[in-house]
C-alpha positions in Angstrom: 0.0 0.0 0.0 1.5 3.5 -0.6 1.3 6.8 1.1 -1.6 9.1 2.0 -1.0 11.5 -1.1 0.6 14.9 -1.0 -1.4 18.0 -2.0 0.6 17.8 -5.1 -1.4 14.5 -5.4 -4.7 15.6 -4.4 -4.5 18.2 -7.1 -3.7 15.6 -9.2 -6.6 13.9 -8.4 -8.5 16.7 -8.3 -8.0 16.8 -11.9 -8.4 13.0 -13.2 -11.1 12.4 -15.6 -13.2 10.1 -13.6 -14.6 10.3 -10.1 -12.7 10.1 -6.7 -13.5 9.0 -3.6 -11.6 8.4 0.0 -13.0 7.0 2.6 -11.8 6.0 6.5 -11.9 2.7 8.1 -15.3 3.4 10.1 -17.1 3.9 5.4 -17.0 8.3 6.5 -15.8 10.7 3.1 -12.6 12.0 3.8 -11.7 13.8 0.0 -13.9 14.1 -3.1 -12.8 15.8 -6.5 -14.5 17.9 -8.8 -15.9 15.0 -10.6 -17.6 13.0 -8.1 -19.3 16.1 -7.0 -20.5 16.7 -10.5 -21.6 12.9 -10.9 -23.9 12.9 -7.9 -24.8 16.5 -7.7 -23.2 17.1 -4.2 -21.1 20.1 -3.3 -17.6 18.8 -2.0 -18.5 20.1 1.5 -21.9 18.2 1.5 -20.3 14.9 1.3 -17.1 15.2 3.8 -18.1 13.3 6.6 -21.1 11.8 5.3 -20.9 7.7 5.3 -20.5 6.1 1.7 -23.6 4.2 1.6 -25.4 7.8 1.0 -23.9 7.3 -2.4 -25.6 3.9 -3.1 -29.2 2.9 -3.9 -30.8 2.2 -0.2 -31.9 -1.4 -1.5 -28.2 -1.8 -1.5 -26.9 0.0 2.2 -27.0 -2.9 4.5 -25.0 -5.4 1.8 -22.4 -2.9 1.0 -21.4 -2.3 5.0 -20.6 -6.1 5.0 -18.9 -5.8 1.7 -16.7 -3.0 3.6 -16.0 -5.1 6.2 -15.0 -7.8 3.9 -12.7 -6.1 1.8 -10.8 -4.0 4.7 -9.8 -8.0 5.6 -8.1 -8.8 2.3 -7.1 -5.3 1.0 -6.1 -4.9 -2.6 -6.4 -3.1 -5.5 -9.5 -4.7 -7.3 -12.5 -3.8 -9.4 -15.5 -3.7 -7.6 -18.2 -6.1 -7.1 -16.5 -8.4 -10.3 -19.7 -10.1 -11.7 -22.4 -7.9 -9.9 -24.1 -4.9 -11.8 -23.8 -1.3 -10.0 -25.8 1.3 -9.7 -25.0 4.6 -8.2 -27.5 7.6 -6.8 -27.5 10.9 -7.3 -28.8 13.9 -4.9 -31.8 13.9 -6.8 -32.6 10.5 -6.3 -31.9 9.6 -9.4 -29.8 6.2 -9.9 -27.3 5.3 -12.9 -25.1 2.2 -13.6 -21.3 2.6 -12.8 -17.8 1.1 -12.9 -15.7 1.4 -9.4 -12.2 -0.1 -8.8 -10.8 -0.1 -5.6 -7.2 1.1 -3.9 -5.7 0.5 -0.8 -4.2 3.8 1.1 -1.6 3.5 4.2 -2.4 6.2 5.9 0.6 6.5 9.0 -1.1 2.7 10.1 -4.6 3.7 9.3 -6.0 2.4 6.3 -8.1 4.6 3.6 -9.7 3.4 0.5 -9.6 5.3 -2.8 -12.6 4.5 -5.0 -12.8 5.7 -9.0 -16.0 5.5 -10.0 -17.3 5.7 -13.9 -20.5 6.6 -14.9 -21.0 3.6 -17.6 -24.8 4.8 -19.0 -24.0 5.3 -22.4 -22.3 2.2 -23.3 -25.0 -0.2 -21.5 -27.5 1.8 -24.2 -25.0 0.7 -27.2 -24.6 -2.5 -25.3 -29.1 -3.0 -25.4 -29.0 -1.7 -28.8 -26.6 -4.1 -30.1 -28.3 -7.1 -27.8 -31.8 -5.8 -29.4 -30.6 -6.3 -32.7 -29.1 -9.9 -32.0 -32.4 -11.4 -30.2 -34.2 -10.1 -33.2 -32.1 -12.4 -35.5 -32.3 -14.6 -33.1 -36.2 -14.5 -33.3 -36.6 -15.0 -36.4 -34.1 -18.0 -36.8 -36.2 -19.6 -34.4 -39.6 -18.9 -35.3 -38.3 -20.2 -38.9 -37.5 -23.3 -37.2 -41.0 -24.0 -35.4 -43.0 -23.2 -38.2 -41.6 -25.8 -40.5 -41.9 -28.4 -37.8 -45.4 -27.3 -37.3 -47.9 -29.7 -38.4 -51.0 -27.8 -39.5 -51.9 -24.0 -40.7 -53.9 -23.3 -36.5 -50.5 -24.8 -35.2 -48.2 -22.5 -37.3 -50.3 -19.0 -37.0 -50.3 -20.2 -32.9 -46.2 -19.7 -33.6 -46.3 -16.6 -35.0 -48.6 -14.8 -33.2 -46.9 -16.2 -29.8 -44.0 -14.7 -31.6 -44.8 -10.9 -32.4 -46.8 -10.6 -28.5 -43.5 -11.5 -27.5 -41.9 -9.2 -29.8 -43.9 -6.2 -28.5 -44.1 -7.4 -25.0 -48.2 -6.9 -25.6 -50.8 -8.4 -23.4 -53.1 -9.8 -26.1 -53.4 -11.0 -29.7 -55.5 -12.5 -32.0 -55.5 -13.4 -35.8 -58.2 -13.1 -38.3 -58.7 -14.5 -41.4 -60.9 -13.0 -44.4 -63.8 -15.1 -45.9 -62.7 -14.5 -49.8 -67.0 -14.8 -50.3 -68.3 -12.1 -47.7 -65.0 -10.1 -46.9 -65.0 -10.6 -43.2 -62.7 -11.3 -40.7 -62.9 -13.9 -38.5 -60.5 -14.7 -35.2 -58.8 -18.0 -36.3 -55.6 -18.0 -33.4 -56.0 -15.9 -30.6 -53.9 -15.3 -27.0 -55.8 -14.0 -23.4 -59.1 -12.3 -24.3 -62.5 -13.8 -22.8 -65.6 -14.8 -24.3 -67.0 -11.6 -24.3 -64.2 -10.3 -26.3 -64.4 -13.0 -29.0 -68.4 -12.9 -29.0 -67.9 -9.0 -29.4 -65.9 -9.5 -32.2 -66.4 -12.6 -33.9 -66.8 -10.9 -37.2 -65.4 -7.7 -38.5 -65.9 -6.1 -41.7 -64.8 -2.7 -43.4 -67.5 -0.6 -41.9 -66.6 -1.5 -38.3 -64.6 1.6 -36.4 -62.1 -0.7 -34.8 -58.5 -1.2 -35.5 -59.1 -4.5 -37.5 -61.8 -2.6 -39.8 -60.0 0.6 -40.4 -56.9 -1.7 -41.3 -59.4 -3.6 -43.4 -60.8 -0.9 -44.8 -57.5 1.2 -45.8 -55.6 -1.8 -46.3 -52.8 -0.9 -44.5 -51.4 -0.6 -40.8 -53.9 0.9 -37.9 -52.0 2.0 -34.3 -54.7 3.2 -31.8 -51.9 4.5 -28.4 -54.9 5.1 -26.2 -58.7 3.9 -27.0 -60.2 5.9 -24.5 -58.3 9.3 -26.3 -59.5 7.7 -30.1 -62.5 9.2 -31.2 -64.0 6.6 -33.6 -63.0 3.8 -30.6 -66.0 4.9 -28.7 -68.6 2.0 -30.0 -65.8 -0.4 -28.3 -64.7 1.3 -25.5 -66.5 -0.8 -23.0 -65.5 -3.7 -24.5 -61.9 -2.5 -23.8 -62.2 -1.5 -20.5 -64.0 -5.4 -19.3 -61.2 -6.6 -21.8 -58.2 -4.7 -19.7 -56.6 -3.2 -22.6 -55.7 0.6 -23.8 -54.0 0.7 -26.8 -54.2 -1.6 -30.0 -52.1 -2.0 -33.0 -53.8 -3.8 -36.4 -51.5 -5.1 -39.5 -53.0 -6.6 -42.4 -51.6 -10.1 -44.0 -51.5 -10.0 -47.5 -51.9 -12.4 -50.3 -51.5 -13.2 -53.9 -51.5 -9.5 -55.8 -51.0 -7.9 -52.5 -55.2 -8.8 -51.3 -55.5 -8.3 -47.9 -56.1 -12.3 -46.3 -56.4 -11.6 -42.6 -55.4 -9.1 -40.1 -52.8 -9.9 -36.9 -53.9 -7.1 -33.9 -51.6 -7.3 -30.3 -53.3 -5.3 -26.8 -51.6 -3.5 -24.3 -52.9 -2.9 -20.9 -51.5 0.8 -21.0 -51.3 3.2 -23.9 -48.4 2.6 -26.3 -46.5 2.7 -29.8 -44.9 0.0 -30.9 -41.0 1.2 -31.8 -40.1 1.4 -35.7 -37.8 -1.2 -35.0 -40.9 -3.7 -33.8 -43.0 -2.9 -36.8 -40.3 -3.5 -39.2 -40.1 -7.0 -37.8 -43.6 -7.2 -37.5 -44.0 -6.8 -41.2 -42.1 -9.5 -42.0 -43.7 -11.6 -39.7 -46.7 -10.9 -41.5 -44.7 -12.1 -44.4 -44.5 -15.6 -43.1 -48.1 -15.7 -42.7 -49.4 -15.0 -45.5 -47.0 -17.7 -46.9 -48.3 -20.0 -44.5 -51.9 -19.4 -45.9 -50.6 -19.4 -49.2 -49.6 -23.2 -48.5 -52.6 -24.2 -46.9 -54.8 -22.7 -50.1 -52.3 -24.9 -52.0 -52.1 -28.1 -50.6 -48.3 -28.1 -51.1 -47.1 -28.9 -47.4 -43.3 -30.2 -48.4 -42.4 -27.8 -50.7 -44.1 -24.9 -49.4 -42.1 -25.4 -46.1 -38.7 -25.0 -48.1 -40.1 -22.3 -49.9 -40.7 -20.7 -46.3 -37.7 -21.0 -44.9 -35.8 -19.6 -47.6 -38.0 -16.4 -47.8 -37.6 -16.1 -43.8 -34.2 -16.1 -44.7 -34.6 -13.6 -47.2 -36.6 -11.3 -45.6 -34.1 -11.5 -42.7 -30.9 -11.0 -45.5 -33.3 -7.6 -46.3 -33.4 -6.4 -43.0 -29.9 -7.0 -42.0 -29.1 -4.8 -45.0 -30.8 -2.1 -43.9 -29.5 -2.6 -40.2 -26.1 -2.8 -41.6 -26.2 0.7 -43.3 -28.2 2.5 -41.0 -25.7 1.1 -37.9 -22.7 2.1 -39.7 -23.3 5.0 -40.9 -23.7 6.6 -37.9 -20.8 4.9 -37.0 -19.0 6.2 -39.7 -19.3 9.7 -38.4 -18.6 9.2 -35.2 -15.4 7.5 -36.0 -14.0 10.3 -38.8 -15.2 13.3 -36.0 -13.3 11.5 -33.5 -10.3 11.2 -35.9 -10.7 14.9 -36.7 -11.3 16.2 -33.2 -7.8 13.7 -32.2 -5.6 15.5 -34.9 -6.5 19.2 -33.6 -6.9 18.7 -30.0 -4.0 19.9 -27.6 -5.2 19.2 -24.2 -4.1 16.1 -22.6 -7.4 15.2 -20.7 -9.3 15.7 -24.1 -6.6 13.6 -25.8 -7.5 10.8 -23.1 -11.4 11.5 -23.6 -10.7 11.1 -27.2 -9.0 7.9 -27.0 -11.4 6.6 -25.1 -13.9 7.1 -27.2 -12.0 5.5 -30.3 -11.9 2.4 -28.1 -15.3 2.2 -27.5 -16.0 3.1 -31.1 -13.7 0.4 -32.5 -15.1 -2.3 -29.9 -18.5 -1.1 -31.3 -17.6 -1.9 -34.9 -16.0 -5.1 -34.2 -19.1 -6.5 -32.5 -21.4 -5.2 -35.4 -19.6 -6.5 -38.0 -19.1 -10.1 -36.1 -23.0 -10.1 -35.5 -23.3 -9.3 -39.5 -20.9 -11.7 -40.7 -23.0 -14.9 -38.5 -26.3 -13.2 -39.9 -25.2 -13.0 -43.3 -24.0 -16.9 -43.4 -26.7 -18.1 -41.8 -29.6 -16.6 -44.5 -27.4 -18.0 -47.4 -26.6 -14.5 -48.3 -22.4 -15.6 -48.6 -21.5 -17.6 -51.8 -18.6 -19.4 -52.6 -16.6 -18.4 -55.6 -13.6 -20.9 -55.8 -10.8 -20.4 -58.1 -7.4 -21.2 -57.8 -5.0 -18.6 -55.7 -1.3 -19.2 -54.4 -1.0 -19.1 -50.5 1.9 -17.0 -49.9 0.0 -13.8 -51.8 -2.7 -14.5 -49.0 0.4 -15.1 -46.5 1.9 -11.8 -47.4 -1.2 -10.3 -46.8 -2.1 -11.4 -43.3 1.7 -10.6 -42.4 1.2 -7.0 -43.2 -1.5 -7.0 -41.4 -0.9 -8.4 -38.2 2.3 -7.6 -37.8 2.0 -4.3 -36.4 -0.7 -5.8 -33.3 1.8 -9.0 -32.9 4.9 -6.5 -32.5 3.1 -4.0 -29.9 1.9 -7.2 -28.1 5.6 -8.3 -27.8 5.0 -11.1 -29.9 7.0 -12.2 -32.9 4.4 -13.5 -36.3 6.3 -16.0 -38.1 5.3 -16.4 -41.9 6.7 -19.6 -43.4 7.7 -19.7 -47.0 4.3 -21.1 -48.8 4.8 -22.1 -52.8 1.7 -24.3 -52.8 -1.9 -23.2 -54.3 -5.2 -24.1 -53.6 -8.3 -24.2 -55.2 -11.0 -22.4 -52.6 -12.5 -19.2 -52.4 -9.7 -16.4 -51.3 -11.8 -13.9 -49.9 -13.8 -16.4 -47.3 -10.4 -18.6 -46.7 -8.7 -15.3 -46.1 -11.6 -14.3 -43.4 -11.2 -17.7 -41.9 -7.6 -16.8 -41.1 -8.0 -13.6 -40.4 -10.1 -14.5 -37.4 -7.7 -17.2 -36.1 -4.5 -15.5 -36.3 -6.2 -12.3 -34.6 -7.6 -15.2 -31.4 -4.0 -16.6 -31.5 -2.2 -13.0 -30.8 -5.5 -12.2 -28.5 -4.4 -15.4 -25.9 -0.6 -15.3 -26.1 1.0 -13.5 -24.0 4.4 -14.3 -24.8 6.4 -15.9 -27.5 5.3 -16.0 -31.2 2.3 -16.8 -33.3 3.0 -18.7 -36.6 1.7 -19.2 -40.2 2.7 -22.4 -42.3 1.8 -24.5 -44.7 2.1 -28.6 -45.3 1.8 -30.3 -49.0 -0.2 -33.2 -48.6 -0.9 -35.2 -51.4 -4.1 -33.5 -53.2 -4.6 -31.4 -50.0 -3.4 -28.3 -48.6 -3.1 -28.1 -44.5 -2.7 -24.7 -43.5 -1.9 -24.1 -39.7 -2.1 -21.7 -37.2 0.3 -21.8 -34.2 0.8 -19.9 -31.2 2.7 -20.3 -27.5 -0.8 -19.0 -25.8 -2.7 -20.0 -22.8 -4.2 -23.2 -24.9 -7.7 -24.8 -24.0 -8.6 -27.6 -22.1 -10.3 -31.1 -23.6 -13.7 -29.9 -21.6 -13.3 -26.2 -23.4 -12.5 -27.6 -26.9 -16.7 -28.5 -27.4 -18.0 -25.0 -26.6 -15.1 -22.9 -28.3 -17.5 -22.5 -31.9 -20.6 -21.3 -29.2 -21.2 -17.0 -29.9 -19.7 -15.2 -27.3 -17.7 -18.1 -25.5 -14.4 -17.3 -24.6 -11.6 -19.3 -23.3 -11.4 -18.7 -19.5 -13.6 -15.8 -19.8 -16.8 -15.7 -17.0 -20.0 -14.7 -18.4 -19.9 -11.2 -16.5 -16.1 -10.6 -16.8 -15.1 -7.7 -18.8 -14.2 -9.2 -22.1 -11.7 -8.4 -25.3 -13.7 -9.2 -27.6 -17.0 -10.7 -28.2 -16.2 -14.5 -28.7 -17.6 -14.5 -32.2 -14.7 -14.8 -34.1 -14.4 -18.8 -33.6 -18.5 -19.1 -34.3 -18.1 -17.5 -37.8 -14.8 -19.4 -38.8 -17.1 -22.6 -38.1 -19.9 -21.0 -40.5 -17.5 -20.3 -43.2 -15.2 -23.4 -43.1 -18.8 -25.5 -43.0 -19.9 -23.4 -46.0 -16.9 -24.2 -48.0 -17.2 -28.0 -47.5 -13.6 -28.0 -46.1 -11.7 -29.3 -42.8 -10.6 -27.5 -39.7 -8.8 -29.8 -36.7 -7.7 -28.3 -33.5 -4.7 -29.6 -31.1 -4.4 -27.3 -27.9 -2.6 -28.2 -24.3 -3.0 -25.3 -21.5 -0.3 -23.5 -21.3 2.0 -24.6 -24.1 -0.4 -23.2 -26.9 -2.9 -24.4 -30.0 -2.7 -25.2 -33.6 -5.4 -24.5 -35.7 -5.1 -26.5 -38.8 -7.4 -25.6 -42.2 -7.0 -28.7 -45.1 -8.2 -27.0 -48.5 -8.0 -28.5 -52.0 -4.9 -28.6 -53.9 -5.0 -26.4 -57.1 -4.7 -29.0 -60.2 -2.4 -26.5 -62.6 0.4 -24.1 -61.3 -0.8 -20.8 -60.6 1.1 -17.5 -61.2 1.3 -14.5 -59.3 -1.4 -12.3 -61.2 0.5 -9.5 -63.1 0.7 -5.8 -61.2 -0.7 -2.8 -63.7 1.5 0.1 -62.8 -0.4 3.0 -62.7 0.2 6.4 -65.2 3.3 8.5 -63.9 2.4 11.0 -62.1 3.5 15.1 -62.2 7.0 15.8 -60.7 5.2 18.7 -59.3 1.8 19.5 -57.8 0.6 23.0 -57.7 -0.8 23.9 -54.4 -2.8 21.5 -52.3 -4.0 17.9 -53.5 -8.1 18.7 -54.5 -10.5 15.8 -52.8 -13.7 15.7 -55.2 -16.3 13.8 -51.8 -19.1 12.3 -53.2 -21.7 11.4 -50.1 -25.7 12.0 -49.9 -25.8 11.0 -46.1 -25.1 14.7 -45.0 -23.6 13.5 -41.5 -21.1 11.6 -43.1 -20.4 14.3 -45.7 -19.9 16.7 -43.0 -17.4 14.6 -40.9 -15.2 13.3 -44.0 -15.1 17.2 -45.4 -13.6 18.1 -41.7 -11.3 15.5 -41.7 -10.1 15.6 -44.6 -9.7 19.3 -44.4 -7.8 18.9 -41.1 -5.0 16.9 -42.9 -4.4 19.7 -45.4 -6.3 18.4 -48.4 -8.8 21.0 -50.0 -12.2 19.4 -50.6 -15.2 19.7 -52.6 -18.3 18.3 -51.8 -21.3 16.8 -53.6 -24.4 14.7 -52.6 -25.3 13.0 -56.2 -23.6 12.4 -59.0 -25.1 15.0 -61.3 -23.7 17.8 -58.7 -20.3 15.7 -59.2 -19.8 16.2 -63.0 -21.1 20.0 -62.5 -17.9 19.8 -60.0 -15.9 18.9 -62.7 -17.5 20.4 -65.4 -16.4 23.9 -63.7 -13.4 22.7 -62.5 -11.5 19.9 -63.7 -8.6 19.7 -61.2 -9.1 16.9 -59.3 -6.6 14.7 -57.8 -9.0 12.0 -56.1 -12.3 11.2 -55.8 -13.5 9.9 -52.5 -16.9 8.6 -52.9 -20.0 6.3 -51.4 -20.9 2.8 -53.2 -24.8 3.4 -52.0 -26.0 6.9 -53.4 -29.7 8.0 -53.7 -32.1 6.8 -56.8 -30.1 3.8 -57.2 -26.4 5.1 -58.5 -23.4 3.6 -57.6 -20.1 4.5 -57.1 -18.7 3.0 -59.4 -20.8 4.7 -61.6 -19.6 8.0 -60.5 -16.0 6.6 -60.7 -16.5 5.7 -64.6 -18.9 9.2 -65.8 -16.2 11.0 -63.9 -13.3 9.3 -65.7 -15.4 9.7 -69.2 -15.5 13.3 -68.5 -11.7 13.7 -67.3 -10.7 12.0 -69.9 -8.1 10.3 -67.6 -7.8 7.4 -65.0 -8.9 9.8 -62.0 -7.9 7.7 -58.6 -10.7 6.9 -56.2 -11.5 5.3 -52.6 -14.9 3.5 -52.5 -16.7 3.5 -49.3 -19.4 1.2 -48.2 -21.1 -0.1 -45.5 -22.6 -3.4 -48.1 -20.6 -6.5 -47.1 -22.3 -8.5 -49.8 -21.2 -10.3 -52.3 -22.0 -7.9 -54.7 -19.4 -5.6 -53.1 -16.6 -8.4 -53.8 -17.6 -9.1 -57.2 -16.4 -5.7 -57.9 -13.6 -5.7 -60.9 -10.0 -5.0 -60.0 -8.9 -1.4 -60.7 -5.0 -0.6 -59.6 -6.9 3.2 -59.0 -9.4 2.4 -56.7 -9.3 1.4 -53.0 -12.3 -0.2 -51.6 -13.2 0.4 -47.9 -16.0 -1.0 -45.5 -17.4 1.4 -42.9 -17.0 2.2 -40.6 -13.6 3.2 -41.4 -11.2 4.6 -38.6 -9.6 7.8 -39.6 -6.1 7.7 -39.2 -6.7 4.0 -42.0 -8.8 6.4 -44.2 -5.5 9.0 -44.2 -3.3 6.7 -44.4 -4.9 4.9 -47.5 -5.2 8.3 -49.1 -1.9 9.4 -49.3 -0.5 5.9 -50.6 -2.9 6.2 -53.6 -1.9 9.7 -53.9 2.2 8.5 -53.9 1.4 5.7 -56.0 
């Protein structure tokens, strides 16, 4: 334990960016800084003397004093409650989660105990969000699964509707189905109402003033947040009130030619608005059922089954591109601001701000694109494309980029000489590795991770080695499971998500190929991939050297940014402003040529893939180029992972980049295309 701190110190911490506390031995404040007095809204002379626990929820007072007790027996420095979730309260009452770690102080034989405290709200929200977005997947995985085991058309519109109540959290549901003679609806499945209820409403047609009718009646979507506020609801407000419900949301299934079949309405006890989020989903839900009484109309039950899965899958492949660009784009921004805002800041407490917020912005990316990458491979939206590729090219890639992270981890990356070829795709093989050379520099701690490969007759065995903390036999089943991690508890704070192992089991299943695993604790693993021996010799493919450039460049290099999300617009212009460059901006591609058109000196073009009306950016890239007259250079950004995206033809001027791209990469990347 060290000293009580000078006043030097205090000052010191006085100034530290998160919250201090001391305490005595008998739990009384003895120093607060500036930031724990901000955080809980106390003066600093309010909360001298006073006892800890005032600090705390009162639910939790009487655990924490034995908690005290405990840890002035074994004092160290430790986080806080490891495992437990903790909440902090404010003067107003007001509670919040938080972060503490704990320090011993020796304070001439009297022991005090220095607590920082962090206020962690605003990455549990990320943290929900991104959970949100994985049960939804989940969801609909699942609910795909049930309905093809279902037996019978009741059985399988019992699954969905169990499924969207659950969805919205609501307190009822029903579905109806429409008579195709009178035009009525009629409750088919229903959850929780009574007799009265069904009697009330045991047929519904377009005249009726309820959700279910005006839905009917409009054909499309009906929310009613409060019945007793809804005007035309009065004819079934008492219904509602026996009933024990408030608000009601209506969506119409629809048929062949888009004919409304049925109608699928969830209750709530209180008033309420189902999230955009929920109806999304909801909608294709409604999807699913009106497949499901397209194949009862049929009398097709095998093949309409298949044909339900796959447009579950496709419907979910439609929604994870959306989730995908509208996630990262807002990424995208925060990462080039915070790349901007790094580059002019001087202050050393903004500098730490700021590079705390690039870690939580990178950890945010990683985990969206891992939850992508499973979604994407499990709707069949990843194709193989095998063709035959040499090993070391792939090799030489993976070496440049890993080792940087090897060499700041202390850690050497052997790349073995490789003159074999295989026959596979490179672009999923190359993801495969990717993610298990990253795990194998993530657990070693010392020593050297290693590429190689072995000739085998008609096979290829790639391998992965490493001097890390190895698994045990018992770990070795669960180590493909999302979000296990080796030696990791469940509440621990984690590096990493424990997703990469779950995709490279996705992709090594999808390419029909072999991956074996030898690992003893504390000596290291191996990781070994056997792919398909290319049948011919393949050659390195030939490099187009680009146009020389000018000896000279007058004044600064000209950015041309082409962007119609005006967030990300803004926050590319500023950064790359910030690093000298002089920019002009344009939302479409028609602005673009005007650009040009008025003036044609433009080094680079930095564009989106995804602009409005449908245009591409590629399609910018070649009208640009037609109107230059030259091979202008360009950096395509894009936040679509698909395979469309790698299908792209290979152009020595262009540089293709996912989003959200970290801002120092982006820089970098510009000024080698500029030099090259």
């Amino acid at each position: 334990m060290q000293s009580l701190p000078t006043q030097l110190a205090r000052s010191a911490l006085d100034a530290a960016p998160d919250a201090m506390i001391i305490i005595d031995d008998s739990g009384a404040i003895r120093f607060t800084n500036r930031q724990a007095s901000a955080l809980f809204g106390y003066s600093h002379g309010e909360l001298i003397g006073q006892p800890v626990e005032c600090l705390l929820p009162e639910r939790f007072r009487n655990r924490h004093l034995s908690m005290r007790e405990a840890y002035a027996r074994n004092a160290r420095l430790r986080p806080m409650g490891a495992g437990l979730s903790l909440f902090g309260r404010r003067r107003d009452r007001t509670e919040f989660p938080v972060e503490i770690s704990l320090s011993p102080i020796d304070d001439e034989g009297r022991m005090l105990v220095a607590a920082a405290i962090r206020d962690v709200t605003e990455r549990k929200r990320v943290e929900a969000e991104l959970s949100a977005q994985l049960e939804d997947m989940r969801r609909l995985r699942d609910m795909s699964a049930r309905l093809v085991e279902a037996a019978d058309l009741p059985k399988m519109l019992e699954e969905v509707l169990d499924a969207t109540i659950a969805l919205l959290r609501a307190d009822f549901g029903n579905i109806q189905l429409c008579d195709p003679a009178t035009g009525i609806l009629r409750i088919v499945a229903q959850r929780g109402f009574s007799p009265a209820f069904l009697e009330h409403f045991a047929s519904v047609d377009i005249n009726e003033p309820s959700a279910c009718g005006r839905a009917l009646r409009a054909g499309e979507r009906v929310i009613i947040e409060d019945v007793e506020e809804e005007p035309s609801y009065l004819p079934h407000r008492d219904i509602a009130a026996r009933t024990g419900y408030r608000a009601v949301q209506s969506t119409p299934i629809r048929g062949r030619q888009g004919i409304v079949t049925g109608m699928l309405s969830t209750h709530f006890r209180n008033p309420h608005r189902p999230s955009d989020r929920e109806l999304q989903l909801i909608d294709i839900y409604m999807r699913l059922v009106a497949e499901l009484i397209t194949r009862a109309q049929d009398e097709e039950v095998v093949r309409s089954a298949r044909d339900l899965a796959n447009r579950a899958n496709q419907a979910k492949s439609r929604f994870l591109a959306t989730a995908s660009h509208d996630l990262r784009q807002p990424l995208q921004t925060l990462s080039l601001l915070n790349g901007t805002l790094r580059r002019i800041s001087t202050q050393p407490m903004e500098k730490e701000a700021l590079a705390q917020q690039e870690q939580a912005i990178s950890s945010m990316s990683r985990l969206l694109n891992a939850l992508l990458d499973i979604s994407k491979l499990e709707s069949g939206a990843v194709k193989p494309d095998p063709t035959d590729f040499t090993v070391s090219a792939l090799f030489e890639e993976l070496r440049q980029e890993f080792a940087g992270l090897a060499s700041n981890k202390g850690l050497t990356l052997k790349v073995m000489v490789c003159e074999d070829s295989v026959h596979s795709d490179p672009s999923l093989v190359g993801q495969i590795l990717r993610n298990l050379v990253a795990n194998a520099i993530k657990y070693t701690r010392a020593g050297w991770v290693a590429l190689r490969c072995l000739h085998e007759p008609a096979y290829v065995r790639i391998e992965v080695r490493d001097t890390g903390i190895g698994i045990s036999a018992e770990q070795l089943r669960y180590i493909y499971d999302e979000f296990y991690q080796v030696g990791v508890p469940a509440n621990a704070t984690r590096e990493g998500y424990g997703l990469g192992l779950s995709i490279v089991q996705r992709l090594v299943n999808l390419l029909e190929v072999k991956l074996d695993v030898d690992s003893e604790v504390g000596k290291g693993s191996i990781f070994a991939l056997t792919l398909p021996a290319s049948q011919g010799v393949v050659r390195p493919a030939a490099r187009i050297e680009p146009e020389p450039k000018a000896d000279e460049r007058q004044g600064r290099d000209r950015v041309l940014l082409v962007e119609d999300d005006s967030a990300v617009l803004s926050a590319t212009r500023m950064l790359l402003k910030s690093d000298g460059y002089e920019v002009v901006a344009a939302a479409t591609m028609t602005e673009a040529l005007d650009q040009v058109r008025e003036d044609a000196r433009i080094d680079l073009l930095v564009t989106d893939y995804h602009l409005g009306d449908g245009v591409t950016g590629t399609q910018v890239i070649a009208s640009l180029r037609a109107e230059l007259g030259r091979p202008l250079k360009a950096v395509l950004m894009t936040g679509d992972t698909s395979s469309a995206i790698k299908e792209l033809p290979r152009d020595p001027f262009v540089r293709v980049v996912s989003k959200p791209v970290n801002a120092d990469e982006l820089l970098a990347m510009l000024r080698a295309l500029m030099d090259s």
